[in-house]
N, C-alpha and C positions, 0 to 999 in steps of 0.2 A: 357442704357449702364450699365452695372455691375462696382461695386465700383473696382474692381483690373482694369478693361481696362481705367476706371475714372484716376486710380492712373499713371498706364502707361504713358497715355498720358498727365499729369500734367509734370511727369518727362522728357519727349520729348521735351513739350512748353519748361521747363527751362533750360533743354541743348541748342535749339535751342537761347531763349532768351540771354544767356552766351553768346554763339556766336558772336548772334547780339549785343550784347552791345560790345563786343569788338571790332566790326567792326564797331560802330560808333566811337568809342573813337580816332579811328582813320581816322575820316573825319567828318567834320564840320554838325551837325544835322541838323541846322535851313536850311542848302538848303534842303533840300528833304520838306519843305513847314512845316506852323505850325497848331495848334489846337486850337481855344479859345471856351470856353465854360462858357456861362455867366448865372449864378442863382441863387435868394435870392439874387440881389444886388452884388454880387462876380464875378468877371473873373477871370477864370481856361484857363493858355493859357501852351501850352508844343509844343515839336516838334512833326510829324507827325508821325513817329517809334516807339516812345514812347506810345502815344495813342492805336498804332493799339497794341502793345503787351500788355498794358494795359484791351484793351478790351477782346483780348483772353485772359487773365489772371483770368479777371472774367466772362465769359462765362464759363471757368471749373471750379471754383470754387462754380458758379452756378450749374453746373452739376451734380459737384461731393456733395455738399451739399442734391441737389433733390433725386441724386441716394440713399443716406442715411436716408430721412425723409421715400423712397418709399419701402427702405428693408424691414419693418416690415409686410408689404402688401404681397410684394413678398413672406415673409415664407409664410405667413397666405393661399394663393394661392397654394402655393410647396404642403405644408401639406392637403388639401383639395383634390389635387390632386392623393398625393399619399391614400388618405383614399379611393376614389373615387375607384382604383385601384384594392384596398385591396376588397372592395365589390363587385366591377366586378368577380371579380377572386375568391372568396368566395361564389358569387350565381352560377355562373356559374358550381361552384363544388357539390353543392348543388342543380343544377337541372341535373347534372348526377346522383346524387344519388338517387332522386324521393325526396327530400324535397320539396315538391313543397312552403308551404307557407314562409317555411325560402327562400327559394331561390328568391320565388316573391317579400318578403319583401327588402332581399338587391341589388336583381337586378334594383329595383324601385327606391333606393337610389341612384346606381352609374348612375343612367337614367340621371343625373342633370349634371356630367361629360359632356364638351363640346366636347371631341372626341370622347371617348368610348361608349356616351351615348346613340348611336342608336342601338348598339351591345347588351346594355344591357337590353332597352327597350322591342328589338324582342325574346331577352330571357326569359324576363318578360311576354312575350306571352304567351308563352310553357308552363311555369309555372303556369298561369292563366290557361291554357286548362288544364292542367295534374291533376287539383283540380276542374275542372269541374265549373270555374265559366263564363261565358259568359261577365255578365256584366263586368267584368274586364276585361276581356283579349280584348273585344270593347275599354275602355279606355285606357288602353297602346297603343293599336293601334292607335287609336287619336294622342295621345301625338305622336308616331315616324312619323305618316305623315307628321307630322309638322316639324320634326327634319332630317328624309331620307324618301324622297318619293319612293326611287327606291328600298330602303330593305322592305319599307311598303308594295307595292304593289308584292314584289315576296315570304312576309311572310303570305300575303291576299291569294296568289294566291295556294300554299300550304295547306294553311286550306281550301280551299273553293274544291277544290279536293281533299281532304279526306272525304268531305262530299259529296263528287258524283255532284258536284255543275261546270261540268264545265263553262256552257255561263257566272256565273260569274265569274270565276277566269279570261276568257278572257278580262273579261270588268275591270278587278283590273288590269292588266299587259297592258292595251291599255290606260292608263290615260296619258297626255301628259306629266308630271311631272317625271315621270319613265322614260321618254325616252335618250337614248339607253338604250334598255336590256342588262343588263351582260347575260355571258352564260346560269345560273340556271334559268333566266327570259326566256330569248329564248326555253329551256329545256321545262319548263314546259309548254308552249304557247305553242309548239308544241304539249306533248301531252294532255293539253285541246283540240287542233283542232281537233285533231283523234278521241275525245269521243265523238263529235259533227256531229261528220261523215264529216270534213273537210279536209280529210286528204292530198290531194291535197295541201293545203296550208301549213303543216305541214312538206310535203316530200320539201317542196322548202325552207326550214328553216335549213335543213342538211348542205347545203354547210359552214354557216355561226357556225354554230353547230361543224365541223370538223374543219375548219380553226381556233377556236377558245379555242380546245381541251377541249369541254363539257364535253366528255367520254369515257373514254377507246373505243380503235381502235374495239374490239370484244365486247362492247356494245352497240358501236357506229353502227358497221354492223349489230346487230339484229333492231335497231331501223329499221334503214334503210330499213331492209327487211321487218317489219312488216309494216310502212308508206307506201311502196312499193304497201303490198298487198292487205290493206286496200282502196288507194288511185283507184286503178283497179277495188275494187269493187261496188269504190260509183261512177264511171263515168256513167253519166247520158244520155250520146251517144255514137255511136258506134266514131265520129269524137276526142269527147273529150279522149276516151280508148285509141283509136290511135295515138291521140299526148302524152299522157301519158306515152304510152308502147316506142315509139319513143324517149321518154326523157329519157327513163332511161339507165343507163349501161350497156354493152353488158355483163360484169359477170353477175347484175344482171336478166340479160333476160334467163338466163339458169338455175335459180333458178326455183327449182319446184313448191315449192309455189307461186310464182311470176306466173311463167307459169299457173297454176290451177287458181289460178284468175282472168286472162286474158281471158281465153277458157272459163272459167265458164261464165262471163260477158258477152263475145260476142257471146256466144249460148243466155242470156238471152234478147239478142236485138235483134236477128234470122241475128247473123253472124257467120252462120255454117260453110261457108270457113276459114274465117280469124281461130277459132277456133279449126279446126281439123289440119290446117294447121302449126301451130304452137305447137300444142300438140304433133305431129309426128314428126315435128324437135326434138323438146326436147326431146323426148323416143328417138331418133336417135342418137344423142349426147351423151347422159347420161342414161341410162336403169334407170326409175326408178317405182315403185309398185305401189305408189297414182298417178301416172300421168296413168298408164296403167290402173287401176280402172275406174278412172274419163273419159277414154276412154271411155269405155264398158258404163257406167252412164251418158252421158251427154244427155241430152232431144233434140236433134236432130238428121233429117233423116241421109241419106247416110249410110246406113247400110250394101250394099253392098261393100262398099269400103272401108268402117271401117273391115268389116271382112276380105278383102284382107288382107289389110294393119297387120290384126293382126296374119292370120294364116303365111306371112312370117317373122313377130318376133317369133313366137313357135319356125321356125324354131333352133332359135339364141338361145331362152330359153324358153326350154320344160318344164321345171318343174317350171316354173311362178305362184303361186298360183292364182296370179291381172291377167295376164295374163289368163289364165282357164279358169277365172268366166267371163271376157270380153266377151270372145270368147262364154261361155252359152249365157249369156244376148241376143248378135248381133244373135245367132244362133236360139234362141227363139223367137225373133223379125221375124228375116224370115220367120217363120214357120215348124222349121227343130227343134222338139222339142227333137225325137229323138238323135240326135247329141248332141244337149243343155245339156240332161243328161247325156252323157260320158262326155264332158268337164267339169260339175260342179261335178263327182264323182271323176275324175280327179284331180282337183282341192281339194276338201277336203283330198285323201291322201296326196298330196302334201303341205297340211297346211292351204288349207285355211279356214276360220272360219263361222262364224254366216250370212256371205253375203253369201255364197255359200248355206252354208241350206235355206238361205229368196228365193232365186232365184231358189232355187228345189220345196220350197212349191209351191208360186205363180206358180210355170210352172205344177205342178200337182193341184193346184186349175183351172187355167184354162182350164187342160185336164180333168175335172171332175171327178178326181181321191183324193174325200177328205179324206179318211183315211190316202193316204201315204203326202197329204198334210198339215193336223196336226200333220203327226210327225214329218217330215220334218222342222216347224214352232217350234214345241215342242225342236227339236236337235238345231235349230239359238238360242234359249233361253238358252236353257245349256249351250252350247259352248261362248256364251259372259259372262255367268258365270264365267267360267273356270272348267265347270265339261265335263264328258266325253259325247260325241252323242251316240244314240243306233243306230245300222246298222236297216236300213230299209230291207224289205222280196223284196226276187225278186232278189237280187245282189248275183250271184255264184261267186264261187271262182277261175272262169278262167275271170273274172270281176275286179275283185278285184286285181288279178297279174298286172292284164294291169295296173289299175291305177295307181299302186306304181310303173309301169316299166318307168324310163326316158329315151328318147335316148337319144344319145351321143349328146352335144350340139357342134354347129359350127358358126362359125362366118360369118360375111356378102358375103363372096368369097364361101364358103361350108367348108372349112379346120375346122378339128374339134377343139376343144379350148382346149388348153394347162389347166389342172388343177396345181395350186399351187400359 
């Protein structure tokens, strides 16, 4: 107790004590029972009221006595305290600035702070790495396990991914001493799991991630979407993809990369239904360029009905560059190689690039026509450059109108589409 609440309450006992004596003085003390106290041969005998205010009497003045042998402590403590403080708040300024060895020096000092000294110890880390000393920045680590295992393990798990090191940072963030993870521990456990190709276990880490406001709402959704697309890509059956796909959010199932994922996956398990079938929802919903591509590109049959499917989107949008080259690709697979080449000359006026020249070589290499097929390979080289292609021989100029002519686009009823 502090010497002023010491004093307080002395002044309380002896108002209270005032009181009471005056309220003995007016009734007989010896009934309320007496006190004898015999020692060294002496009896000490008083009334009963008298004793007990006696003994609170010196119970504070005990008190107040210890309170005053203990102040000199207490500065000596205060002072300690606030130096402790001063060095926190001094290395800390100092490992903003790139001091590293002043800053390690006095962040080591305020290490010995009983509250702040975990704060200062994990700073003493930084500082240690920012000077490139290993064997220090291990013994500060030492010393905070000991002091906070749960800032140990999310300062372990930090360093151990910067150094590409996830299976161990999982294994720093899964020590039982750590547990519960604050958000940056969950954070980062998460994306260890994803560089481990875990991401299944990563995407089920979100709920607790959001609820617990890890990261902005619009960093939080890219997470999201990338665990998303990752987790789709390492399902290991078509059963596991599907309960995957099934878990997730209907926003996120309209997401193109999410969609590309999925189709890509389930072509690579030979679930060419599930795969086209979902890929044509999604163009349906949302027109979108890498979903039309990866149409045209995925390593499964059905070619026939991929090319339906595709020549009544032309109708929707004729000048589709993704669109174009699809429609070569599926057309060259048939055998209709003629056709293939309107659609991918097609396609290059309309913008498209270095796919559309790979997929004219390849069709004039396999029609035995290697000159227009090196150049064709030669024009995919430029054009990812960003230089310009040479027109290929053979292409007149009632050729060339067509390709740059668009019809008029219409919407899924035939009505033509309002521009603006």
């Amino acid at each position: 107790m502090k010497p002023y609440r010491w004093l307080v309450a002395m002044l309380l006992v002896a108002v209270i004590g005032v009181i009471g004596a005056q309220w003995l003085a007016q009734h007989d003390p010896s009934r309320f029972g007496a006190v004898l106290v015999r020692a060294g041969g002496y009896d000490y005998s008083t009334t009963l009221p008298r004793a007990v205010l006696l003994l609170v009497l010196a119970w504070l003045v005990l008190g107040f006595v210890w309170s005053l042998l203990r102040l000199p402590f207490r500065a000596w403590t205060r002072h300690r305290k606030r130096q402790g403080r001063a060095r926190l708040i001094e290395g800390l300024r100092a490992l903003q600035g790139g001091h590293w060895q002043r800053a390690e020096r006095l962040l080591g000092a305020a290490g010995e702070d009983p509250e702040a000294g975990s704060v200062a110890l994990a700073a003493a880390v930084r500082a240690a790495d920012g000077r490139g000393d290993a064997a220090a920045a291990d013994a500060w680590l030492a010393r905070l396990a000991e002091r906070d295992p749960v800032t140990h393990a999310i300062l372990q798990a930090e360093r151990l991914l910067e150094r590409a090191l996830p299976v161990d940072a999982i294994n720093a963030l899964d020590v039982a001493a750590a547990q519960p993870l604050p958000p940056r521990g969950l954070l980062l456990r998460a994306r260890a799991l994803a560089m481990v190709g875990r991401s299944g276990e990563a995407y089920g880490l979100l709920g607790a991630l959001r609820q617990q406001e890890a990261l902005p709402a619009d960093a939080l959704a890219r997470l999201e979407l990338d665990l998303a697309t990752r987790s789709l890509h390492e399902a290991a059956d078509a059963n596991l993809l599907a309960e995957r796909w099934e878990a997730m959010p209907r926003a996120l199932r309209v997401e193109p990369a999410v969609v590309a994922a999925y189709a890509e996956r389930a072509a690579a398990l030979r679930w060419d239904e599930a795969a086209l079938r979902h890929l044509e929802q999604a163009i349906d919903t949302r027109w979108d360029e890498r979903l039309v591509d990866l149409y045209g590109r995925l390593p499964i049959n059905h070619v026939d009905s991929r090319r339906a499917s595709a020549q009544l989107w032309l109708q929707q949008h004729p000048a589709s560059p993704a669109l174009l080259v699809t429609l070569g690709r599926l057309a060259r697979r048939q055998g209709q190689w003629l056709q293939a080449q309107e659609f991918l000359h097609r396609a290059i006026a309309q913008g498209a690039g270095a796919e559309a020249w790979e997929e004219l070589g390849a069709g004039f290499a396999a029609a035995g026509d290697e000159a227009l097929a090196r150049r064709a390979y030669a024009n995919a080289v430029r054009t990812a450059r960003g230089e310009p292609a040479e027109e290929l021989p053979g292409r007149d100029l009632r050729g060339k109108i067509q390709d740059l002519a668009v019809p008029e686009e219409r919407d899924e009823h035939g009505l033509p589409r309002l521009k603006g």
